[in-house]
C-alpha positions as CSV (number, residue, x, y, z in Angstrom):
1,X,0.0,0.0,0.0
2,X,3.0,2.4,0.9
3,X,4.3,1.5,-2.6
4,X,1.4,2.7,-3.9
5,X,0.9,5.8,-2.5
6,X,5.1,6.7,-3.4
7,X,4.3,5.6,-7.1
8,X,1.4,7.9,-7.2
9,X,2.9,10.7,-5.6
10,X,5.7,10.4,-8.1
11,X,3.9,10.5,-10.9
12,X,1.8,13.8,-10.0
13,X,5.3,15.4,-9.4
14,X,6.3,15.0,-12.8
15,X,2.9,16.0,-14.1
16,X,2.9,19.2,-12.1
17,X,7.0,19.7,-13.4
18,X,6.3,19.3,-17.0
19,X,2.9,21.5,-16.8
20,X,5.2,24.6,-15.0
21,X,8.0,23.7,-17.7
22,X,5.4,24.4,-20.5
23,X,4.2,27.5,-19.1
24,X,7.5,29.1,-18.6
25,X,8.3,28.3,-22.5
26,X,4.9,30.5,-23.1
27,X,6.1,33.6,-21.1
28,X,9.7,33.5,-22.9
29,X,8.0,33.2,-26.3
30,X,5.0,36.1,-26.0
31,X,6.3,39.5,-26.0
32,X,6.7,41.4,-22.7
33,X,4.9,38.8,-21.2
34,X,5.9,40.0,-17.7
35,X,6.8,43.4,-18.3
36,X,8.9,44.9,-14.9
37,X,7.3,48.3,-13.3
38,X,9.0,51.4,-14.5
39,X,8.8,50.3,-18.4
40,X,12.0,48.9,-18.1
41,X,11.8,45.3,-20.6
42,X,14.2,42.3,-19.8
43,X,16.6,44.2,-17.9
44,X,17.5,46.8,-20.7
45,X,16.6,51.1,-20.6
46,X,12.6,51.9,-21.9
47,X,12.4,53.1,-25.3
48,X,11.9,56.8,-25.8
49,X,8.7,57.8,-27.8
50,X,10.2,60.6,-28.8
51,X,13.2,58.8,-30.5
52,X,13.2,59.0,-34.5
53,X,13.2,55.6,-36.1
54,X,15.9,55.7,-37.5
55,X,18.7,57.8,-35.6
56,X,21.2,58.7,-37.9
57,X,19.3,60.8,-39.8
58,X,19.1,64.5,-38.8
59,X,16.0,66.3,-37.8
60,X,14.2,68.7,-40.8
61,X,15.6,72.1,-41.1
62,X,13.6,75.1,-39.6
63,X,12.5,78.3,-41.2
64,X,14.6,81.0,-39.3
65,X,12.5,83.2,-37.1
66,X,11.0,86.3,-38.9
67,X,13.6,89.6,-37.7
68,X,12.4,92.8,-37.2
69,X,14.7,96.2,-38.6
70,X,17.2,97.2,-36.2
71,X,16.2,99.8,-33.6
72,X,19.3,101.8,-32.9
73,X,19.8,104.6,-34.4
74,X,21.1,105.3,-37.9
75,X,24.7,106.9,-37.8
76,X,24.3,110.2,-38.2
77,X,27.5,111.1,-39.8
78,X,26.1,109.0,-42.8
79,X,26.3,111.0,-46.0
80,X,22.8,112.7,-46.6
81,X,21.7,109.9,-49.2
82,X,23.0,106.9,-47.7
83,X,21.2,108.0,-44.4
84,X,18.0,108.4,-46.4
85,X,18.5,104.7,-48.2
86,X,19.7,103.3,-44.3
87,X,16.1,105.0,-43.1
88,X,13.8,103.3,-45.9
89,X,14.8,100.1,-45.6
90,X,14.0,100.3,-42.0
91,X,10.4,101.6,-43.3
92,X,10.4,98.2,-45.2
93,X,11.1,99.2,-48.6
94,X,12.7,96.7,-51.2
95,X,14.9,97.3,-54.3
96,X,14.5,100.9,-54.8
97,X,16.3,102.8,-57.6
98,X,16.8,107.0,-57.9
99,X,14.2,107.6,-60.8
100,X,15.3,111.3,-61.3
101,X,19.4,112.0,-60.3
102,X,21.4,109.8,-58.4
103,X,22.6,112.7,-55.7
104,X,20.9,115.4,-53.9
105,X,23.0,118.0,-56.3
106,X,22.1,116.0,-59.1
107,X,17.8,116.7,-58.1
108,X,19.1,120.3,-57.3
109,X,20.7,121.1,-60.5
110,X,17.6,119.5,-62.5
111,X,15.3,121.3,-60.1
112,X,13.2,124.7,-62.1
113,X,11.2,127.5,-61.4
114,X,7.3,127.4,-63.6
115,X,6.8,131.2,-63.5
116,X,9.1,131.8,-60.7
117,X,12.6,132.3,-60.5
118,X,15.1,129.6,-58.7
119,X,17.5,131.1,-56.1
120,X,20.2,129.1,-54.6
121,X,20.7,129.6,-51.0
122,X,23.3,128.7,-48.3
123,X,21.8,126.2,-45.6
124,X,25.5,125.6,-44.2
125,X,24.7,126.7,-41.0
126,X,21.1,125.9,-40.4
127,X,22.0,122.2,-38.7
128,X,20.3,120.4,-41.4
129,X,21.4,117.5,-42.7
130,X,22.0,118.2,-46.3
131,X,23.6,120.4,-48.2
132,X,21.8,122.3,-50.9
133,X,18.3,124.4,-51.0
134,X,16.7,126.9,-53.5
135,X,14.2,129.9,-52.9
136,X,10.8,130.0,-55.1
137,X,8.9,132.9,-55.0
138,X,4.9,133.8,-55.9
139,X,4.8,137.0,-56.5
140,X,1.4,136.8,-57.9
141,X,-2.4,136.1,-56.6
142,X,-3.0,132.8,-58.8
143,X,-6.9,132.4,-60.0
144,X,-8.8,129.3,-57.6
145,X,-8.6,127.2,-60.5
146,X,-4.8,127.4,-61.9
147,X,-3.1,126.3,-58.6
148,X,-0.7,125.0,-61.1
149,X,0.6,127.6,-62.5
150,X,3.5,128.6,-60.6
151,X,5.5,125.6,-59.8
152,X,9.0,124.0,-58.8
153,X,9.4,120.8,-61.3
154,X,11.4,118.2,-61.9
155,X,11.0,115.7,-65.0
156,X,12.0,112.1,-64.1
157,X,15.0,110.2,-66.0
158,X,15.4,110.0,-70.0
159,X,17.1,106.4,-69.3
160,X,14.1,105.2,-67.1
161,X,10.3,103.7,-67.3
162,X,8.0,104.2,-65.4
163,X,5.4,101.5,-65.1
164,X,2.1,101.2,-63.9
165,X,2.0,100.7,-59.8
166,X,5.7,101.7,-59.3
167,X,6.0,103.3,-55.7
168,X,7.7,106.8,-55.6
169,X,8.3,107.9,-52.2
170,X,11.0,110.0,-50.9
171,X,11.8,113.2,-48.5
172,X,11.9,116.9,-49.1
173,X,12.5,119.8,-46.6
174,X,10.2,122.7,-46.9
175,X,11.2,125.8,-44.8
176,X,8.7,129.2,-44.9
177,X,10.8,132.2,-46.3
178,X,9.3,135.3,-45.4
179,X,7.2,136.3,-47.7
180,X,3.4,138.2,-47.0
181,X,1.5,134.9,-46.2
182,X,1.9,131.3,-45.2
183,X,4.1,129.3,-47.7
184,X,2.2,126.4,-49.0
185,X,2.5,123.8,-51.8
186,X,0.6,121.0,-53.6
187,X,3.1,117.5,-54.5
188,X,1.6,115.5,-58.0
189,X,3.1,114.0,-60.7
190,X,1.6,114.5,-64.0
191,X,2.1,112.8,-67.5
192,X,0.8,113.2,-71.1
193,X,-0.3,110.3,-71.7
194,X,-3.5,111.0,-69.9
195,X,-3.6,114.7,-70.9
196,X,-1.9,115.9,-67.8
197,X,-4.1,114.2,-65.4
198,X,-2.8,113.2,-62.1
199,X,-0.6,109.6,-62.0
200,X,-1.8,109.0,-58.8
201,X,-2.8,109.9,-55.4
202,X,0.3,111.6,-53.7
203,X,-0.1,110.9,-49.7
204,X,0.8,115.0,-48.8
205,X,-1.3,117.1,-51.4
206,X,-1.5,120.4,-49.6
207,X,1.6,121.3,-47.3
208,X,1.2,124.7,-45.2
209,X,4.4,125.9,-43.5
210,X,4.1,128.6,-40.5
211,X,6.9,131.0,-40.5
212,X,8.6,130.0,-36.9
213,X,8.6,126.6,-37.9
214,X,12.2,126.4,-39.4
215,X,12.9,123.5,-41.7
216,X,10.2,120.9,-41.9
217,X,11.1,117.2,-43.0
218,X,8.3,116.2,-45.4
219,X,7.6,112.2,-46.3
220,X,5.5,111.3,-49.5
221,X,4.5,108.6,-51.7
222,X,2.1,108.1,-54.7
223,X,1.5,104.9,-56.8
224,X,2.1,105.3,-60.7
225,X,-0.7,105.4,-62.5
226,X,-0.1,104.8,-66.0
227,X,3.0,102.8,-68.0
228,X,5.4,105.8,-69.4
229,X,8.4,105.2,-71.9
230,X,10.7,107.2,-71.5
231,X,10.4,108.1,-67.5
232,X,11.2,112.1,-68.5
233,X,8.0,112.7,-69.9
234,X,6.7,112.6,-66.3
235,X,7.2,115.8,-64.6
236,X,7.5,115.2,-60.4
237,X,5.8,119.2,-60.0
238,X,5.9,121.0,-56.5
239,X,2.6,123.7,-57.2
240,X,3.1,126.4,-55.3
241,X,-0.6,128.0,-54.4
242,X,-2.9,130.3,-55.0
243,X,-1.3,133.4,-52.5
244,X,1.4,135.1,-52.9
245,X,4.5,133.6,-51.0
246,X,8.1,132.2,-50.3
247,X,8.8,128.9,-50.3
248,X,12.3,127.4,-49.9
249,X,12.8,123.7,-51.0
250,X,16.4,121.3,-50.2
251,X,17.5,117.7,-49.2
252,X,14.9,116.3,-52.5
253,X,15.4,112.8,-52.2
254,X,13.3,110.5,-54.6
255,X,12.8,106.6,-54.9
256,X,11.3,104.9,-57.2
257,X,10.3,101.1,-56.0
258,X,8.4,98.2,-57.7
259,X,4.8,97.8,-56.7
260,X,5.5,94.6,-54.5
261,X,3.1,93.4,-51.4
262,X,6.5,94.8,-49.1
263,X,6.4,98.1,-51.0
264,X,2.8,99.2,-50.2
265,X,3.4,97.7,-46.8
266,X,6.4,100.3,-46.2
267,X,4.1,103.3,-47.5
268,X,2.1,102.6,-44.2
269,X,5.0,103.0,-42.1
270,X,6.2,106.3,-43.0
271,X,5.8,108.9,-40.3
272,X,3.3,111.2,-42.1
C-alpha cells in the first residue's frame, strides 16, 4: 500500500513539473509577457517615444524666425543719401532705384522754377542735414482754378520707365521764407499720356508751413498710374498755391520702387 501511494505521488510530481516547464516556455515566447514596473523590458533602458526611427538621420531644417529692422539709431555722420537709403529700408522698402538724379546735387541742378525764378541759397549753418536748398517765389495772386501755374518741377529720368504701380516715395524739406502769407504747396506727378491728369494719389497734397517753424522734413509717396516710356516725360511738379509767398525747398530725395506686397506695406509705415 505504501508502494502505492510513493508511485502515485511520483507520478503527480512529474505532471505538475512538466505543466510549469510548458508555461515558462509560453512567457519566454509572448512579447513582454511580464513586463517589470518602470517600463523597463528584460533588464535593458525603456524606449523613448520621442526617438526618430531611424537615428542617424538629422532632424528637418527650420525656417529661421522672422527679424524685425534694427532699432538703434542710424549713424548720423552717414552721407545725406545713404542716411535716407539706411532709413527706408528700416520703413520696409525693397529694391528701390533714384528715378530722377542719383545725388541730392544732381535733383538740385535738375530742379526749375514754372513762372518763378530759382534762387540758390546757403543752408550751411542751419544744422540740417543736407547740403543744398533753392528759394521759389509767388509774386502773384493765382486764380482758384490754376493752382498750377506757378510751380518748382522736376521731369524724371530720360534712361528710365515708369510703369504702372511703381512706388515713388522719398523726402523733401520745406522751410517758410518770409514772404506776406503762409508758404504752402501742392506734390503731383503728371504725364501726357493721360492729358496731364494726375498719375496717382500723392499721400501730402497740400503742405502749409508757418513762418517760426524752421525746416520741416516732409515724407510722401504716390503709386504710378499709368505705364510711361521714356520716365522724362513725367514731370514730379511741387505747385506752389494760390497766395502770394516764399517757399524754400532742399534735401529732395526721390525713390522709385516696384509695386510689390513689401512696397505698399512700407508706404504705411512712414511717419506722415
Amino acid at each position: 500500500m505504501k508502494l502505492k501511494i510513493a508511485v502515485l505521488l511520483i507520478c503527480l510530481c512529474v505532471v505538475f513539473t512538466a505543466l510549469a516547464a510548458a508555461a515558462c516556455g509560453e512567457k519566454k515566447e509572448g512579447e513582454n509577457a511580464n513586463p517589470i514596473p518602470g517600463g523597463v523590458v528584460d533588464g535593458g533602458q525603456a524606449p523613448d517615444e520621442n526617438t526618430p526611427e531611424d537615428p542617424t538621420e538629422p532632424p528637418p531644417p527650420t525656417d529661421p524666425p522672422p527679424t524685425e529692422p534694427p532699432t538703434e539709431p542710424i549713424d548720423p555722420d552717414l552721407p545725406y543719401y545713404d542716411y535716407l537709403d539706411e532709413e527706408f529700408k528700416r520703413f520696409g522698402f525693397e529694391d528701390g532705384d533714384r528715378i530722377i538724379a542719383d545725388t541730392e546735387q544732381g535733383i538740385m541742378d535738375l530742379l526749375r522754377g514754372k513762372d518763378t525764378a530759382k534762387i540758390i541759397i546757403d543752408v550751411s549753418e542751419d544744422g540740417v542735414p543736407f547740403e543744398t536748398a533753392a528759394r521759389f517765389a509767388v509774386t502773384r495772386q493765382v486764380s482758384d482754378n490754376a493752382f498750377w501755374e506757378i510751380a518748382a518741377e522736376l521731369n524724371f529720368a530720360s534712361d528710365k520707365t515708369l510703369t504702372e504701380g511703381d512706388i515713388i516715395a522719398g523726402v523733401m524739406w520745406m522751410r517758410d521764407g518770409g514772404g506776406p502769407d503762409p508758404a504752402q504747396c501742392y506734390l503731383a506727378y503728371k504725364t501726357p499720356t493721360n492729358g496731364w491728369g494726375s498719375e496717382g494719389d500723392m499721400s501730402v497734397n497740400y503742405i502749409e508751413l508757418d513762418p517760426g517753424d524752421g525746416w520741416q522734413k516732409i515724407y510722401f509717396y504716390g503709386e504710378n498710374a499709368v505705364d510711361e516710356d521714356p520716365a522724362s516725360t513725367a514731370v514730379f511738379c511741387i505747385f506752389l498755391g494760390y497766395e502770394p509767398h516764399t517757399i524754400e525747398i532742399g534735401g529732395i530725395y526721390v525713390m522709385r520702387y516696384p509695386s510689390t506686397d513689401a512696397n505698399i506695406s512700407a508706404t504705411r509705415k512712414m511717419p506722415w
